[in-house]
C-alpha positions as CSV (number, residue, x, y, z in Angstrom):
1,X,0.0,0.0,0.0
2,X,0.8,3.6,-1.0
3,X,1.8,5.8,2.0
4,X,-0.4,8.9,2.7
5,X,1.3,12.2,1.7
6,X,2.3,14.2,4.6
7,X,0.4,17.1,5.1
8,X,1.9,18.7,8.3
9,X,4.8,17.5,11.1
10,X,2.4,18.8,13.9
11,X,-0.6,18.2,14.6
12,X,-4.0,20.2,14.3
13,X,-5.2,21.6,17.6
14,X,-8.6,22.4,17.4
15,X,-11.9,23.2,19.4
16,X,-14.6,21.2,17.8
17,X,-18.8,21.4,18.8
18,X,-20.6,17.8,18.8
19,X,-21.0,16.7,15.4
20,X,-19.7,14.3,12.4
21,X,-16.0,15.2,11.3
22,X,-14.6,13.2,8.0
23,X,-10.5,13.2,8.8
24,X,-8.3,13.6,5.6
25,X,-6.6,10.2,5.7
26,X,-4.9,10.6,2.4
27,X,-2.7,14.2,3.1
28,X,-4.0,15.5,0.1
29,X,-7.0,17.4,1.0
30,X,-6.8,21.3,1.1
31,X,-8.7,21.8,4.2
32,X,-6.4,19.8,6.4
33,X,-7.2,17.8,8.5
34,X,-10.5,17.6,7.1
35,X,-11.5,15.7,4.0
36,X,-12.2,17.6,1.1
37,X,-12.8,14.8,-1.2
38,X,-9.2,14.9,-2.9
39,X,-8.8,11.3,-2.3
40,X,-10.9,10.7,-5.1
41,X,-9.1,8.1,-7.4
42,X,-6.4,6.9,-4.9
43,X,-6.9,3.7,-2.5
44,X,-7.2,6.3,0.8
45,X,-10.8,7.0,1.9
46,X,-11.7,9.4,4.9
47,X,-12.2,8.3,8.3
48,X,-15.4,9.4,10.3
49,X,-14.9,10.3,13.8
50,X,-17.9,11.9,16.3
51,X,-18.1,13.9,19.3
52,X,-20.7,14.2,20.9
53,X,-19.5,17.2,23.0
54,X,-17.5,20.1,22.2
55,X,-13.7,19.3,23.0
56,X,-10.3,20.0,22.5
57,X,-8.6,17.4,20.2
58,X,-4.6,17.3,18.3
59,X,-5.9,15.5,15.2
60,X,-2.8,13.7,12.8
61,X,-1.5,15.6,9.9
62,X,1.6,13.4,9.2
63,X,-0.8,10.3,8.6
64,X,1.0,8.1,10.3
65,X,-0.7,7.9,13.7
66,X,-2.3,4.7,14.9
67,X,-4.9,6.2,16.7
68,X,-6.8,7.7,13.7
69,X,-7.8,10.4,13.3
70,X,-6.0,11.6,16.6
71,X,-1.7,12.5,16.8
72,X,-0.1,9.6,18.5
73,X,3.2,11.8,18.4
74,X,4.4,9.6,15.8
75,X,5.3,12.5,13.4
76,X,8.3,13.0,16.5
77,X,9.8,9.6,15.0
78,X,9.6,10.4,11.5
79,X,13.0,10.1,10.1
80,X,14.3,12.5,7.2
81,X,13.2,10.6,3.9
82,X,9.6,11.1,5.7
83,X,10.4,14.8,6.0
84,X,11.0,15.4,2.8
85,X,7.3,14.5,2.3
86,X,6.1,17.1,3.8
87,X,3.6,19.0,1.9
């Protein structure tokens, strides 16, 4: 499998209401870290998440996370082949 572009090495700290959220799980989505539908045509789809209260959440923008859609800190490990990614 094709890695996901890189969109950011940090993550996105946001305040978001209750609601639906689609996360950009390709990197190539302009309105990182959400979906914008840019994954059209690749083997990436988005990845829902919910809250169902308004919270604080770091959301991935390296891709790499294993807690989707959520930063794991694993764009802290990412070596400099990875960087060069960054888009």
């Amino acid at each position: 499998m094709v890695d996901a572009r890189i969109a950011a090495l940090t993550p996105a700290g946001l305040e978001l209401e209750p609601g639906t959220y689609w996360w950009c799980r390709c990197g190539l989505s302009r309105a990182q870290p959400f979906c914008d539908g840019s994954h059209k045509g690749t083997s990436f789809s988005p990845v829902a998440f919910e809250l169902k209260e308004k919270q604080s959440v770091a959301l991935c923008r390296c891709k790499r996370t294993q807690n989707m859609p959520f930063c794991d800190g694993t764009h802290r490990t990412l070596g400099d082949a990875d960087r060069k990614q960054t888009g």
